[in-house]
C-alpha positions in Angstrom: 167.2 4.3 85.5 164.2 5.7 84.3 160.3 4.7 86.0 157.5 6.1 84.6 154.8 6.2 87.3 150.9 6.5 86.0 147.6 5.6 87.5 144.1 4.6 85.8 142.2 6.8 84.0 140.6 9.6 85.7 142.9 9.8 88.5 144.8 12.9 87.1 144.7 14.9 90.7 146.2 11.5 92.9 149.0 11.6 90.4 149.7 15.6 89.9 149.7 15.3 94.0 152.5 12.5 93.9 154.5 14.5 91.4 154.3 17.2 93.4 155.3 15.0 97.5 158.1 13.7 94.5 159.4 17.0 94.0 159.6 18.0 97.2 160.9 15.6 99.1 164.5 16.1 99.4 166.1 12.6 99.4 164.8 12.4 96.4 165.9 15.8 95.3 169.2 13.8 95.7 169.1 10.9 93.1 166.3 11.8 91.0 165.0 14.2 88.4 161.3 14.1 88.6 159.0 15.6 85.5 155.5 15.5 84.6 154.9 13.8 81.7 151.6 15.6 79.3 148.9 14.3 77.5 149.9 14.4 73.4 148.3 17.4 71.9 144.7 16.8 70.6 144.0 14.5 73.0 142.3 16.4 74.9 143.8 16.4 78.2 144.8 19.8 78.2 147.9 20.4 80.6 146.9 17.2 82.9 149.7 15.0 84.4 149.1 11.8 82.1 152.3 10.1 83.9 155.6 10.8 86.2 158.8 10.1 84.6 161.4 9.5 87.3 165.3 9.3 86.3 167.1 7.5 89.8 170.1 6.6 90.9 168.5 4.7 93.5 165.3 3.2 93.3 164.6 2.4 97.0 164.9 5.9 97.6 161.5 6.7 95.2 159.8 4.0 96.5 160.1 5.5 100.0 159.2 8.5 99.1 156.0 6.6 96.9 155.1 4.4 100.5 155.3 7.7 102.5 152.7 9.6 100.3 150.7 6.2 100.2 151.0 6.4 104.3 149.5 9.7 104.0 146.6 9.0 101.7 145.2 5.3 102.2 142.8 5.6 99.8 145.0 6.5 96.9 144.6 4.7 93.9 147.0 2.5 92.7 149.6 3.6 90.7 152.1 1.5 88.0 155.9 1.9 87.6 157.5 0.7 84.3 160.9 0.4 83.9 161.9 -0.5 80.4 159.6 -3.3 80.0 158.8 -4.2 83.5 155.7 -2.8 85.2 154.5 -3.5 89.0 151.2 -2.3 89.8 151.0 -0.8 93.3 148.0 -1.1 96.0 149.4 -0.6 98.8 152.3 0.3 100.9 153.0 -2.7 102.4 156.8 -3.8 103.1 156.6 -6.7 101.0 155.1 -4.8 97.6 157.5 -2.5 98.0 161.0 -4.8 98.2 158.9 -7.2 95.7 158.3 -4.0 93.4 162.3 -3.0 93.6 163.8 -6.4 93.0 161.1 -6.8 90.0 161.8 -2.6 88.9 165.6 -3.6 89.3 165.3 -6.7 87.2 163.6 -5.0 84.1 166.5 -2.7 84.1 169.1 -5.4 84.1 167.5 -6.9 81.7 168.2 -4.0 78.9 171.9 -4.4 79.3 173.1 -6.9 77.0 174.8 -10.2 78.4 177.8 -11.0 76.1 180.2 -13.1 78.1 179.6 -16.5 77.2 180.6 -16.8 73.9 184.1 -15.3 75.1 184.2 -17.1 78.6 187.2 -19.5 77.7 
């Protein structure tokens, strides 16, 4: 599954240091490849972290990892995960926006695998 983490404008250092507690935390070393995503050339944004894209296994393992660098810095902006078409917008760290963001997250990507059953369900 792939999440593509970003934040509002003008939050560029919040997000370079979640890529970089993503990175180094080793459960998610485990099931994820992390990578910064760049501004497109001649935009301006020389060499800043625009967004975070995330390729998981397991989603409730990045989230963890999200809620534990949220822990450590309350006053982080909040940040948005999209997966496929879904985004969440997250505030906080709270234990019920987190399992609410992974059964949404985990949703969107169902919802790009086709569903072809009924017309040969016989």
């Amino acid at each position: 599954m792939l999440v593509r983490i970003s934040a509002a404008a003008r939050q560029d250092d919040a997000l370079l240091d979640l890529y970089r507690w993503l990175r180094q935390d080793e459960d998610v070393k485990r099931v994820a490849r992390v990578s910064p995503g760049s501004a497109e050339p001649g935009s301006g944004a020389m060499g800043a972290v625009e967004y975070i894209n995330v390729v998981c296994s397991v989603l409730g393992v990045v989230i963890s990892a999200y809620a534990a660098w949220r822990s450590a810095r309350p006053s982080a902006p909040p940040v948005h995960l999209t997966v496929n078409a879904t985004t969440v917008v997250l505030k906080d760290a709270s234990a019920e926006a987190l399992r609410a963001a992974v059964a949404r997250l985990q949703e969107g990507a169902g919802e790009a695998e086709p569903v072809q059953r009924r017309a040969d369900d016989g």
